[in-house]
C-alpha positions, 0 to 999 in steps of 0.5 A: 104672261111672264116666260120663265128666264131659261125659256126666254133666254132660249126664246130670245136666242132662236130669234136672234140666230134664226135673223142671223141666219136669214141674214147671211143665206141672204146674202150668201145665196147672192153671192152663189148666184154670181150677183155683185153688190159694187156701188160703181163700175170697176176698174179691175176684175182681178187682183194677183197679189205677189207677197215677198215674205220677209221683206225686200230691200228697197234701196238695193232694188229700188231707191238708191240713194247716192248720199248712203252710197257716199258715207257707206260704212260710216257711223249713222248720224245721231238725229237718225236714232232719237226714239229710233225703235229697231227689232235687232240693231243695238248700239250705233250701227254703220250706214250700209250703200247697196253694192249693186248699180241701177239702170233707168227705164220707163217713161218717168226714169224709175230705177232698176237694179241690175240684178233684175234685167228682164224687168227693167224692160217691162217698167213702162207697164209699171208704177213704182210707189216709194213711199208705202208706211207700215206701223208694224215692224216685226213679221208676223204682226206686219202681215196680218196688218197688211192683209186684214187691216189689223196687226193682231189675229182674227180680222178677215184677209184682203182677199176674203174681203173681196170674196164675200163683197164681190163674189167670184166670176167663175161658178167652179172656181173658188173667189180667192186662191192663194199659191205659196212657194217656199215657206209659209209666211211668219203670221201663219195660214190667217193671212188668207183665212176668213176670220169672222165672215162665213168660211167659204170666203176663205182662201184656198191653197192650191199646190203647183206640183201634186195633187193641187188640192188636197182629198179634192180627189174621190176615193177609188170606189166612189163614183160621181153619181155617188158622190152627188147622192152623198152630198144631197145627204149631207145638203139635207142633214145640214139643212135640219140642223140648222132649222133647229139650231140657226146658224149662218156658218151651215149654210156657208157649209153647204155651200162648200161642200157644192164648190168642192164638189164642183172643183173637182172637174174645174180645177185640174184642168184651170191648174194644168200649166204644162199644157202651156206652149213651149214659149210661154214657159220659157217666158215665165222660166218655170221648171217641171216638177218643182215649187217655184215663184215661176210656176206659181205666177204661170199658174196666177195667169191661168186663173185669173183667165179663168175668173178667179177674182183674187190670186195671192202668191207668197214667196219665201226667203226675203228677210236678209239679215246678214246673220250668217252666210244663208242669209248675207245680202251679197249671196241672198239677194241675187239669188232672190232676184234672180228666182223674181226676173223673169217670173214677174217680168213674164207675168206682166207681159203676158197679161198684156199680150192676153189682154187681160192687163186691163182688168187685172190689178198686179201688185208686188211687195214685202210687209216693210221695209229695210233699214239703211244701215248695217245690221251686224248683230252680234258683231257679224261680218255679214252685210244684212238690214234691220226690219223698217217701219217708216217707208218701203216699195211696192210695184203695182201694174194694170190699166187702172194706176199710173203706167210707167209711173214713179210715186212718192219719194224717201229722204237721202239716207232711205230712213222717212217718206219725203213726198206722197206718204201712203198707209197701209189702210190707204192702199187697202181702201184703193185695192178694194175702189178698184175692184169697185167696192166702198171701203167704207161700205163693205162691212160685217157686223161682228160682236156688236159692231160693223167691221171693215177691212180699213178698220176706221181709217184709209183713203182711196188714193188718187196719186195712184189711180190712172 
């Protein structure tokens, strides 16, 4: 017999919410159980992913270019600027050489500027990749590119991505972890979120000074056995409500009540770097009771160690400039490598004194990079580069990629890749072949089509891989 259309419509949307529920308890229960749906072996366990928010200037850190040094302070040349698009520079800006020298170090020569000695010395453990290309060249739009294959609000992160593919290696700790010192980077706390996969994929900001997270602890009169009896409670009621109203967000629900639960005896001790040997903090040069890069990378080894699968740290403070004289190239960039040195140089050393640089993929870098000419907006006298799409460095390290290597090269001026340009999605498709997922496989069905970190492009890139 024909069903009236309300009675059809609410038929057609239970069956179809009880599927999607099935579906994603599935495998979300797979992922709770510590099973791996890898295609092939990894390379890597772990991914610490360390974000300069604001964007670091390559050619003062990393690609010096003699040509920019020989005409420094003279007008750019015109074939430089045709359909040029800039987020501040207007007029015809002066070319800008970097003020500082460089040193060689590694196997392959890589250059090192001298404001970062204690990483020059750990460069044969490093691969340099000058040719990394963006289509994005504001913040908050390059981020969310970055880290979700999209510029645009609403995709899930890298490491959300890794989470729901791989699942995690430690039942008490969460999959994907992220550290922040300084200020929250311009696109916002979606840069770790999850997006439309269920929510316990999502990253968890842990704090190196305080509480690590926060309302993790049970309040004065609450016990462990009655915590445990409150979360059956909850466990039970969500399980009704969602056996009248199919939805895999209830599951994902319980599932992080559980690791909360959980998390309270794990994370503070995984959380607690003071109980690291003297050494060890001198080597890092971390400082008690502050929020610092330096904890934070101390704090990465520490879960990493632990099973954590994706660490990412985000560090403020990169986006010189020269507007004033808080952010002038001359007093803003010594400072910020002074806080990376010993930090990264330490981190790298570490992990392989530990043994653990065979199964952890570092990566070090900004959303894009910086222009080879002055900005002077507004007729500032300080010296500080526009945002650039067309070509930045990143660092990456790990028994997987090239030690020791130099990849990709710029132009003389630092404006366009020259050799082994590298997209973003590319880098996004290696990250996740490393971690031993298929780009092109690890999907969710989203509004009627699978979605993937990639979108519809990106390439693992052998140039890159060991």
């Amino acid at each position: 017999m024909d069903l009236p259309n309300d009675l059809l419509n609410t038929t057609r949307r239970r069956f179809l919410g009880s599927s999607g529920l099935a579906f994603g308890s599935m495998a979300l229960g797979s992922l709770l159980r510590g099973d791996s749906k890898r295609p092939f072996a990894p390379k890597v366990k772990h991914v610490i992913y360390l974000h300069m928010e604001g964007a670091p200037p390559p050619l003062d850190m990393w690609d010096p270019k003699p040509v920019l040094q020989k005409y420094d302070g003279q007008l750019c040349p015109d074939e430089f600027l045709a359909k040029a698009r800039f987020a501040f520079i207007k007029g015809h800006p002066k070319l800008l050489g970097t003020k500082w020298g460089f040193s060689k170090h590694g196997p392959s020569g890589a250059d090192v500027v001298e404001l970062l000695p204690h990483l020059g010395q750990v460069m044969s453990d490093v691969m340099v990749v000058k040719s990394m290309q963006t289509d994005q060249f504001n913040h908050a739009p390059a981020e969310f590119f970055l880290f979700t294959g999209s510029p645009r609000i609403g995709r899930p992160s890298m490491g959300a991505w890794a989470s729901y593919g791989l699942g995690s290696d430690n039942h008490n700790l969460p999959g994907f972890v992220v550290l922040v010192s300084g200020n929250l980077p311009s696109a916002g706390k979606s840069v770790w979120g999850s997006g439309f996969l269920p929510s316990l994929h999502q990253g968890v900001q842990l704090r190196s000074v305080g509480d690590p997270v926060l309302y993790l602890k049970d309040p004065p009169s609450v016990d462990r056995a009655t915590r445990r009896r409150t979360l059956d409670a909850m466990s039970d009621l969500n399980r009704l409500h969602g056996e009248a109203d199919p939805n895999p967000e209830i599951e994902a629900r319980i599932a992080q009540y559980e690791l909360a639960y959980r998390m309270q005896m794990s994370v503070p001790e995984a959380v607690d770097i003071w109980s690291e040997p003297k050494e060890v903090h001198e080597l890092y040069g971390t400082e008690q009771g502050k929020v610092s890069l330096a904890n934070n990378c101390l704090l990465a080894r520490r879960l990493v160690e632990r099973g954590v699968r994706f660490v990412q740290i985000y560090d403020s403070g990169w986006d010189i400039h020269g507007t004033s004289p808080g952010d002038d190239l001359m007093t803003q960039l010594p400072k910020k490598c002074r806080e990376l040195d010993r930090p990264l140089a330490g981190l790298i050393t570490d992990l392989r004194r530990r043994g653990l640089l065979d199964e952890t993929l570092v990566i070090w870098g900004g959303e894009f990079g910086r222009t080879p000419m002055n900005e002077a907006r507004d007729g500032s006298k300080f010296l500080g580069r526009d945002h650039h799409p067309h070509c930045f460095t990143i660092l990456m390290a790990g028994a997987a990629v090239k030690r020791g290597a130099v990849v990709g090269a710029t132009d003389d001026l630092g404006y366009q890749v020259t050799d082994t340009p590298v997209p973003v999605h590319d880098l996004q498709a290696t990250i996740l072949h490393l971690l031993g997922a298929d780009h092109e496989r690890l999907t969710y069905r989203f509004q009627g089509r699978d979605f993937r970190l990639t979108d519809v492009a990106g390439h693992v890139r052998g140039e890159l891989l060991a």
